[in-house]
N, C-alpha and C positions, 0 to 999 in steps of 0.2 A: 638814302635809307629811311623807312618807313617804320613806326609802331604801331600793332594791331591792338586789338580789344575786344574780345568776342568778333571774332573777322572782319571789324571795322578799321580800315587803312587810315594812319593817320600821319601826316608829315610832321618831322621833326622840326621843332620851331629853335631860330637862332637866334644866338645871343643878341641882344642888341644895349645901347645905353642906356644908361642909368634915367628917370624920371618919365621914361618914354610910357604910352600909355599902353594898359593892360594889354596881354596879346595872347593871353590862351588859358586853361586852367591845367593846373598839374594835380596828380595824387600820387603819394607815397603812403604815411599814416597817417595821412591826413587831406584835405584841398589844400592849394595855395591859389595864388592869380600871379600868372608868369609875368614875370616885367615890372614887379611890385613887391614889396617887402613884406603883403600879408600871407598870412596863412592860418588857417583855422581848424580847430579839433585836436586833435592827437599830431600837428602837424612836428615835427620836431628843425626844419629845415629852414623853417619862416623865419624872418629877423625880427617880425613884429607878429603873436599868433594873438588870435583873438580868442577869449576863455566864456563860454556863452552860458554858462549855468555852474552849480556846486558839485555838479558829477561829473563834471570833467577832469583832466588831470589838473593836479594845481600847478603854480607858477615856480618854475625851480630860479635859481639866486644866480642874477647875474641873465634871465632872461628877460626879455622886454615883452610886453602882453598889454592888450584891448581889453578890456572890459567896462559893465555899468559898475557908479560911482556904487550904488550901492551892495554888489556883487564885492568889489575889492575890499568895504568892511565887513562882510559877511566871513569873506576867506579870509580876515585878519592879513591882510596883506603888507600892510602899512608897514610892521615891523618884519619883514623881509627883504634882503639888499634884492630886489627885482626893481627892473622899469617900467610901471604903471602909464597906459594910457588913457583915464578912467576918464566917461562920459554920462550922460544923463539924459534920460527918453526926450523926444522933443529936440534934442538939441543936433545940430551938423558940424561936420572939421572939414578938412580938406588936407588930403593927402598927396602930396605932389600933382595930381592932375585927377585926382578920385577925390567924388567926397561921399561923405559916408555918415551916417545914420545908424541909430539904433530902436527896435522896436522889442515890448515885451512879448514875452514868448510863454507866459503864465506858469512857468517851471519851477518856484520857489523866490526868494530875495534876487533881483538882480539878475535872473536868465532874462535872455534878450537873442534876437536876431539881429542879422549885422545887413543893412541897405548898400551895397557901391555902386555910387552912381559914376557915370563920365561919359559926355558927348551925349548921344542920347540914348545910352545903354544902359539898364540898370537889373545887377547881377545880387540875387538874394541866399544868404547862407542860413539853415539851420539846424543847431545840433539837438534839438528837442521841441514840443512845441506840446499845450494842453488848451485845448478849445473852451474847455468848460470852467466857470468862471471857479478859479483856487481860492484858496484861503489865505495865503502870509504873503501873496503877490501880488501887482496890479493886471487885472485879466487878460487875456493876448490879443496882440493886435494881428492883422493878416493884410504887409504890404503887398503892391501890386508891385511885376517882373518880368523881367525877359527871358530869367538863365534862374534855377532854383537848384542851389547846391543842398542836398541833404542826405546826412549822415549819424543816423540816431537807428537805435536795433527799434522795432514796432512789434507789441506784445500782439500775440493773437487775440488775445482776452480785451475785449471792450470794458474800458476802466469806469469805475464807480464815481459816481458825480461826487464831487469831494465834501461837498456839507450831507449829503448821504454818510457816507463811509465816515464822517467823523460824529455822525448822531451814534451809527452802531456801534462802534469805540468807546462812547461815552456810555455807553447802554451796558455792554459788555465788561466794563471797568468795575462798575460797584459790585456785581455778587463776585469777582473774579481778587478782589481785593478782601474779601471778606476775612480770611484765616490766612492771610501774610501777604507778600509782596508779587506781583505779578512782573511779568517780563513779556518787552516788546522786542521785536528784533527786527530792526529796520532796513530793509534790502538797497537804499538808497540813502544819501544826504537828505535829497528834500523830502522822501520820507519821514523822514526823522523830525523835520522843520512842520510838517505839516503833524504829524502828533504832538508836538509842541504847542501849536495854535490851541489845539483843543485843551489841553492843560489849562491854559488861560484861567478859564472860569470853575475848574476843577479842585477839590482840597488836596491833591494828594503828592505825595514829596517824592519827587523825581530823582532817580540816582541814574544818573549815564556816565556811558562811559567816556575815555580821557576824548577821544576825538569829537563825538559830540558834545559832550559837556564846552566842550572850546566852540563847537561851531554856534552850538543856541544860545551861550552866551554875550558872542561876537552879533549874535542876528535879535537881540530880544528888542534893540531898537525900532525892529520892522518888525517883530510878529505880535511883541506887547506881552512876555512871556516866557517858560512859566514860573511865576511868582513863587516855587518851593523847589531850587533847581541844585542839588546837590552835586558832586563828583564822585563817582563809583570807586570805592579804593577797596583793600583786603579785608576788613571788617565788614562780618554775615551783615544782610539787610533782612529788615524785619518788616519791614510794611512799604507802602507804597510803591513806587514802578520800577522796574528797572529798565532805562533802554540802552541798547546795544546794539551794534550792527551786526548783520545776520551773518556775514563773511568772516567773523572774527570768534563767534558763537561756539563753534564744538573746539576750537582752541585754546581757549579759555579755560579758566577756571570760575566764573558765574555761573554754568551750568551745574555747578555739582556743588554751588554755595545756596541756591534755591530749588534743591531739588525735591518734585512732588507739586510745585505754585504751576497756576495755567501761564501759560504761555503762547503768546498770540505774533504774529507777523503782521508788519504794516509795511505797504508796497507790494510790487511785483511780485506775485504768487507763480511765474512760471519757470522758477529754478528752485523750488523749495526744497529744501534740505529735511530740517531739523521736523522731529513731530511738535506742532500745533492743535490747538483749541477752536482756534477764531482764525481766520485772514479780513486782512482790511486795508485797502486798496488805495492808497492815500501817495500822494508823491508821484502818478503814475504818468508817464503821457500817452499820448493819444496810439489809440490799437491803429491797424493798417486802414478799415475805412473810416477813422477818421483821418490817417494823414492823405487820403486821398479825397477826402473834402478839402483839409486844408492846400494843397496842391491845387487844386481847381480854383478856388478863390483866391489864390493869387496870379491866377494867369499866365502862370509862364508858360512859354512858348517851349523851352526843351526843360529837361529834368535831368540834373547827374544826379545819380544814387551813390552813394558808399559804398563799400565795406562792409559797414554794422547792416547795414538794407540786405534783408534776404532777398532770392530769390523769387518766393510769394507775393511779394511786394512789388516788384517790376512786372508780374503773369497780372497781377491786377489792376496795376497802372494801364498797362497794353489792352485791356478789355474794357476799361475805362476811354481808351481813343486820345492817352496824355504820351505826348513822345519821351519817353523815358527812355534812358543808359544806366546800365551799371557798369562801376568800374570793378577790377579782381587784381588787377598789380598795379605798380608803379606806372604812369601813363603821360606823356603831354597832349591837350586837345586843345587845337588852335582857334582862335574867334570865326574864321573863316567858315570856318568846319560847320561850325553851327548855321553860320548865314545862309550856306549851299542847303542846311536840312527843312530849313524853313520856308 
């Protein structure tokens, strides 16, 4: 018996023992690497999944998770019963007969892409990546590869270079601040992390809410900031910011505690809900052609796509001359598979 994929035949790979070396990749909600305890993204099946950035799911109690050292203070992780794998850029492990690496992936505190090497195949994961140098991260690196797993949605909209996008924030803050409090609504975590940065050097007294207020607290060690950082409770606000995420925003009751104040969007502008003033593009990663430079500079030879990966995204790879696949359900694809397409 065989499984297909867009009409591509592929044999079912058997079981074999434990410690043996990688032998295929799988997707469910997520990639794993058959034959091996990892699994990455949304993976729910992995023994061991690896957490590549603040917009992923967090780590539920009693799971075991990869991450950068500095990613797991960021999620405040420490005080939750989970099994932390935590590493630091630069450095290598060794996983039963894989060793593995991490590189940043410029997506906020601690996002990183996952390197595994073994024999002499080296298979690259990632679930976001921003080319252009951030703000509260160290800029990203682009390893070189055989096999590039990627699973991250790609905005149409070519993102705002980030010290751009936080000049006009700051621009935009002082007359919008003038007669009360303004409100941010942050479409992402590292949105949120990247309006923070810009606080920094700003006078003005941040009220966020219970999730962020915990996350830029847990993360000021890495962004330096901001120095006026309140917690959003029931008592009206009178002055200064309000930020909020934008998914939680017409649920609320912040809407109708500053109603009439501008109100602006930071991140991803291409599900916008709520009326806005301003957008500001901050936290974003990279649109389609940029991940299709980034693909290119890393040389892999084949591409699986996700899930999150539109279809646009693979008509572009293809006219690009990069051998890409997308996956659409549960799938096992054997190492073989790949050697015969090469």
């Amino acid at each position: 018996m065989e499984l297909s994929e867009n009409g591509v035949q592929f044999p079912l790979i058997t079981p074999a023992e434990p410690d043996k070396w990688p032998r295929g990749i799988g997707y469910r909600d997520g990639f794993r690497i058959i034959g091996t305890p990892m699994g990455f993204g949304r993976s729910k099946d992995a023994k061991l999944r690896f957490v590549a950035s603040l917009n992923e799911r967090p780590p539920k109690k009693h799971e075991r998770v990869l991450m950068n050292r500095t990613l797991l203070a960021a999620m405040d992780c420490e005080t939750r019963n989970i099994d932390v794998l935590a590493m630091d850029f630069g450095q290598t492990i060794r996983l039963g007969r894989m060793e593995i690496e991490l590189f940043p992936a410029g997506l906020g505190p601690g996002s990183a892409q996952l390197k595994l090497s073994y024999r002499n195949r080296r298979i690259l994961y990632c679930g976001g990546i921003r080319l252009a140098k951030p703000l509260a991260s160290p800029p990203s690196e682009v390893p070189t590869c055989d096999v590039l797993l990627l699973d991250v949605p790609a905005s149409p909209q070519r993102p705002s270079a980030p010290s751009r996008a936080a000049k006009d924030l700051a621009a935009w803050l002082e007359p919008a601040t003038r007669r009360g409090p303004a409100a941010l609504l942050c479409s992402s975590k590292t949105a949120a992390i990247d309006a923070a940065w810009v606080f920094r050097s700003l006078p003005y007294k941040i009220h966020a809410a219970r999730g962020l207020y915990d996350l830029l607290r847990h993360s000021a060690p890495f962004i330096g900031g901001p120095p006026h950082l309140l917690r959003l409770g029931s008592k009206p606000v009178r002055e200064g910011v309000l930020l909020v995420p934008e998914e939680s925003w017409q649920k609320s009751a912040h809407c109708d505690r500053i109603a009439g104040t501008q109100i602006a969007q930071v991140g991803s502008t291409d599900n916008a809900t709520p009326p806005v003033s301003a957008s500001f593009r901050l936290g974003d990663g990279e649109d389609r052609a940029g991940l299709v430079t980034y693909i290119k500079q890393t040389g892999a030879a084949e591409v699986v796509l996700g899930r999150q990966c539109d279809e646009s995204l693979l008509r572009l790879l293809t006219k690009s001359d990069i051998n890409a696949f997308r996956v659409t359900h549960p799938v096992q694809i054997p190492f073989p598979f790949f050697s015969r397409r090469q």
